[in-house]
N, C-alpha and C positions, 0 to 999 in steps of 0.2 A: 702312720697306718692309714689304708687306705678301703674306705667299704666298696665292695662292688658287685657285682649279679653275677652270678658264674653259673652258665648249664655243665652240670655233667652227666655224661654220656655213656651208658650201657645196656650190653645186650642182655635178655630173656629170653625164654623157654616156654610162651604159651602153653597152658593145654591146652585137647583139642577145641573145649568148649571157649577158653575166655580166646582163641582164635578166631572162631563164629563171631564171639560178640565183638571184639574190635575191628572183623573184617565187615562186619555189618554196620558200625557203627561208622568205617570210614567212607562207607558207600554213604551214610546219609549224609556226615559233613557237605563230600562234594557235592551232591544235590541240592541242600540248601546252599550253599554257593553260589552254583552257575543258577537258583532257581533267582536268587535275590540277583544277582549280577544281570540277568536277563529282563527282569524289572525295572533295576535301574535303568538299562540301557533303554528299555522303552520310553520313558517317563522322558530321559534325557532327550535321546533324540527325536522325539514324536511330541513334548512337549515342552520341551527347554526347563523340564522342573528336575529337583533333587530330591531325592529321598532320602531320608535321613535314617539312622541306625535302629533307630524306635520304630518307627516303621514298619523299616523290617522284622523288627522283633514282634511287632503287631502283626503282622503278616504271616511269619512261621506261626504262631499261635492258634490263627486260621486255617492253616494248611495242615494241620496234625488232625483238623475238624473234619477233615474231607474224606471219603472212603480211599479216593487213589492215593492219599499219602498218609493215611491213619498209621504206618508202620513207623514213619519219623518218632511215634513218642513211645515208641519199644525199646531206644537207646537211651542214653543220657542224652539230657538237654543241655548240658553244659558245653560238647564239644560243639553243638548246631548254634549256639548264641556266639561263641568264639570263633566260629567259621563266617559268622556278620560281622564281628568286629573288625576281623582281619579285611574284610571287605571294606568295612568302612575307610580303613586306614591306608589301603590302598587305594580308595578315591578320592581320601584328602591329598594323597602326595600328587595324584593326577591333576586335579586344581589348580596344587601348589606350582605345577611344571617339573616336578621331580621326580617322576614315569610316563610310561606309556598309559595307555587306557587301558586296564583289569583285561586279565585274556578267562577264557572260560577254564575250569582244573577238568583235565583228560584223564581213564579211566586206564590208561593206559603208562602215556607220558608223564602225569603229575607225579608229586612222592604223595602217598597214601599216609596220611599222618590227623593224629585228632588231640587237642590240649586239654586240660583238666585243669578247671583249677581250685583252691581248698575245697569248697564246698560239695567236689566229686570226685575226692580221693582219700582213702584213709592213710595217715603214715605213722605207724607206732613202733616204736622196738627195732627201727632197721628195717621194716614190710610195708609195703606199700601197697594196698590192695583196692580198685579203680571202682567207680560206681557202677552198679548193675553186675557185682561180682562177687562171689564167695571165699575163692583164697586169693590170697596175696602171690604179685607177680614173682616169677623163678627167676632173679636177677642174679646174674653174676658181676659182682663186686669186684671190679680190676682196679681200682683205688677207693679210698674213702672218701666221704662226703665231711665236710668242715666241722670241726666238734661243735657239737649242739645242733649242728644245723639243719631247721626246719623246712621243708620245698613251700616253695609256695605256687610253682603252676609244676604241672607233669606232661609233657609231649610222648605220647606214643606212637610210630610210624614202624614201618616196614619197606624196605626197600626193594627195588628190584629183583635182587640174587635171593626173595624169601625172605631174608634175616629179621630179626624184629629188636627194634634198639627201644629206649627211655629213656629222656633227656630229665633231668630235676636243676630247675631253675632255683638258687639258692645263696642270702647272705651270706658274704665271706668278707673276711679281713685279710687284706695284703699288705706284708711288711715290702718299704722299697729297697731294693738293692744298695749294696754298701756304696757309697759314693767312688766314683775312680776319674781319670784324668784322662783317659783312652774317649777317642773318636774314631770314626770309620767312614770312611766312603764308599759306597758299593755298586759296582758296574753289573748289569745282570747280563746276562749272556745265552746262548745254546751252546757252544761247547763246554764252557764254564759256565754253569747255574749263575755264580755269581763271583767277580774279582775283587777282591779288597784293597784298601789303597795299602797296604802291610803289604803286599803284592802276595799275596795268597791268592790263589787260585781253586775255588773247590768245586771239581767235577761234577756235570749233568748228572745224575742217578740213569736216567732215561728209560723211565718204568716202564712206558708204554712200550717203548722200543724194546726194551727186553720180554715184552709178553706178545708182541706181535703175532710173533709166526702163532702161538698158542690160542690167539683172538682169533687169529684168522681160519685157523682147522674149525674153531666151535660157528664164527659164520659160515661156513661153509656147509658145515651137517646143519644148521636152521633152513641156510636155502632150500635145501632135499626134502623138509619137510612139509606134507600138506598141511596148509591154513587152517585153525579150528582144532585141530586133531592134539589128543595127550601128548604122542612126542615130541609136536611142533614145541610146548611148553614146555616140555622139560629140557629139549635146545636150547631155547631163548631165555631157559634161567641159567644152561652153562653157560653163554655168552657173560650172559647180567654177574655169573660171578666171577669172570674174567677181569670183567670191569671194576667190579668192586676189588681187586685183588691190587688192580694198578692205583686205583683211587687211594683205599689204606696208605699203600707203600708209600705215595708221593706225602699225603698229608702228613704221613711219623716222620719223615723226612725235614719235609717244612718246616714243623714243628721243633724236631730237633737244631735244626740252624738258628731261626728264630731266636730262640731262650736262650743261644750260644752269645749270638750277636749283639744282642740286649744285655745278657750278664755280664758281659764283656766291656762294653764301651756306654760310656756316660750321653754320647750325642752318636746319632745315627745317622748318615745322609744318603739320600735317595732320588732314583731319575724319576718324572712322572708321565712314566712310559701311556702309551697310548697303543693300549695292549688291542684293544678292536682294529684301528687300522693295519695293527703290524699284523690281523689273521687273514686280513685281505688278500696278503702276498698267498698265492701260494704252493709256491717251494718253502716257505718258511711256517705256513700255517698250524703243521701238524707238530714240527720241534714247540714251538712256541706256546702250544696248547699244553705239551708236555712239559714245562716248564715251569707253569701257572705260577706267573711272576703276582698274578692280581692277588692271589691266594698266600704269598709271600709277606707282601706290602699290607696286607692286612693282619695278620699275624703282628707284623713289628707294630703296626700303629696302636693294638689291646695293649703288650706289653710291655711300648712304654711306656703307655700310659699306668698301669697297672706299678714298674717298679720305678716311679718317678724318673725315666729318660726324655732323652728331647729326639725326636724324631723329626728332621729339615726333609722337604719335598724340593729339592731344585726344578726353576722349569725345563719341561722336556722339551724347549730348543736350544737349548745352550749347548755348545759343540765341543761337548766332556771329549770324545773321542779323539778331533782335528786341531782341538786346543795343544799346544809345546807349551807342558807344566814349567819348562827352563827358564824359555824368555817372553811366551803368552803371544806367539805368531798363531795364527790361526791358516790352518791350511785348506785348503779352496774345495779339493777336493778327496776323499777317503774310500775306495769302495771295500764292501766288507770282505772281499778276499785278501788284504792287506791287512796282516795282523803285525806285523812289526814293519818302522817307519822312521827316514831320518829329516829332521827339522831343517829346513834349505836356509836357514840363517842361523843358527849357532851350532848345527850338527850334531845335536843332541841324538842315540838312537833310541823310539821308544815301543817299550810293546804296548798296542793297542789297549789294551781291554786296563792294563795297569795306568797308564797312563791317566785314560779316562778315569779310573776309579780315584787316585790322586785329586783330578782336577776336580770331582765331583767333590770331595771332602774339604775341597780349600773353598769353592765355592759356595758349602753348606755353611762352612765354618763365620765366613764374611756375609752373610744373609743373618747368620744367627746372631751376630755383630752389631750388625746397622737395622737389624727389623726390617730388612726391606725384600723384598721378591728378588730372584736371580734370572736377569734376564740375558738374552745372548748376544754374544760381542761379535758384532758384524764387522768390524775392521780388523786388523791385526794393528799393533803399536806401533806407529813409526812409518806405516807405508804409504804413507801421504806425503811424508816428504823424500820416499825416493821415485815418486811417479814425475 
């Protein structure tokens, strides 16, 4: 058995009032924010000093004292001390060299979202009801929460297309999956999402693509509309829930494969695709977005961790594609319009994408072997001695 933090995620039904007060309350997060982030950055670049999270919390303490921000202490204070830590934590990783430098949260662009935690949220009986509020939130319960299981932080956000979700961060116990003997290599793709070395093939969904013409009528009525004006907003939330319409669809998608692929096979092998330069291309930019292979690889890497699997990352030079799983010649050149291909020394025919998925599984399977990294085979066998 295995413990681990598990959010779950569902939507509610503010009323008008507790929607004033979260919508008020996510305007002060972002201000204390960008006001501490602006701080920092001064201090940083005008004095080479750091300021620390105390500090800052010394500092919001002051700034609730002052007539122009005296409304900061009309919300809870739990979300505006979390919106420092979160900053804090963001400029240890910048330090670290593990980010960029803190961008300011936009008013527009950011997601609008505020954390609670025990100390600003009641949860009794199944109700959940947030600090600075009288009833408890109208949550619709689209599964349950862990028996017994108590939240210990509460996310409230609201997205683009309006909708207002609650994430409850929560102890849980996972039992691992029954042991099996099944591996898998898996090719990711654009016509095929992704190829199995089973030589399974399972088709793109291609959300976006199916909602296109549908995204592109609602931008087209946003461009019509004047800036500032009621109808401009109410365009740019049918857009925003065009998007979220594809977003859904792709993520139960993901989802669903995931838990498939994981229940499935004991060991999982994987390319470590270098999804930013493949958005460079682009003719291939926009499939490849719709694909969100990043969104994939992450998934696998919770669940197996989650039902005791091994998930192998082969590196992404190794030439799974150009590779003859036969006799291990390695061919010079592949372009991607060649999807089936015959080996010019043992005349093996192979389909591309199966091929690679094979070779990726044999390769996983010999890295998971020797502990060692897979790096790629610049020669082919043998053709040294027919030069």
């Amino acid at each position: 058995m295995r413990q681990v933090k598990r959010a779950f995620k569902y939507r509610f039904y503010p009323t008008g009032e507790q929607a004033a007060e979260l919508s008020r309350t996510f305007g002060c997060v972002r201000l204390v924010y960008n006001r501490a982030l602006e701080e920092r950055t001064r201090a940083w670049y005008g004095e080479q000093r750091r300021i620390s999270y105390v500090q800052s919390s010394a500092a919001l303490t002051e700034w609730k004292k002052t007539q122009e921000l005296a409304f900061l202490a009309e919300v809870s204070s739990v979300p505006l001390q979390q919106a420092l830590r979160h900053l804090q934590a963001a400029f240890g990783s910048f330090f670290a060299k593990r980010a960029k430098y803190p961008r300011y949260k936009s008013r527009k662009k950011s997601r609008a979202s505020a954390e609670y935690t025990r100390s600003a949220f009641k949860w009794r009986d199944g109700r959940l009801t947030l600090a600075k509020m009288s009833e408890p939130l109208d949550i619709r319960w689209s599964r349950p929460l862990p028996q017994g299981a108590q939240p210990t932080t509460v996310t409230v956000s609201r997205d683009a297309a309006g909708r207002w979700f609650v994430s409850l961060l929560c102890e849980d116990t996972i039992a691992p999956a029954p042991t099996t003997a099944n591996a898998v290599g898996i090719d990711a793709g654009v016509t095929s999402l992704v190829t199995l070395s089973t030589g399974e093939k399972i088709a793109n969904p291609q959300h976006e693509r199916r909602d296109r013409a549908r995204l592109a009528r609602a931008q087209r009525e946003l461009s019509r509309k004047v800036k500032g004006s009621a109808n401009r907003e109410k365009a740019r939330r049918k857009v925003a829930e065009v998007h979220a319409r594809i977003a859904d669809r792709r993520r139960d998608f993901l989802h669903k494969l995931s838990t498939r692929l994981v229940r499935e096979n004991q060991t999982v092998v994987i390319e470590d695709l270098t999804v930013r330069n493949l958005l460079k291309n682009g003719r291939l930019a926009r499939a490849v977005s719709d694909a969100a292979w990043t969104n994939l690889r992450m998934m696998l890497e919770y669940k197996c961790a989650w039902y005791g699997r091994e998930l192998v990352v082969i590196d992404r030079w190794f030439p799974s594609s150009k590779l003859c799983g036969h006799c291990g010649t390695v061919r010079e050149r592949l372009p991607l319009n060649i999807r089936e291909w015959t080996c010019d020394d043992c005349g093996t025919v192979h389909d591309r994408d199966v091929n690679a998925a094979r070779n990726i599984l044999a390769a996983g399977l010999a890295a998971s072997a020797c502990g060692d990294g897979v790096r790629p085979q610049r020669e082919s066998p043998g053709r040294g001695n027919r030069r």
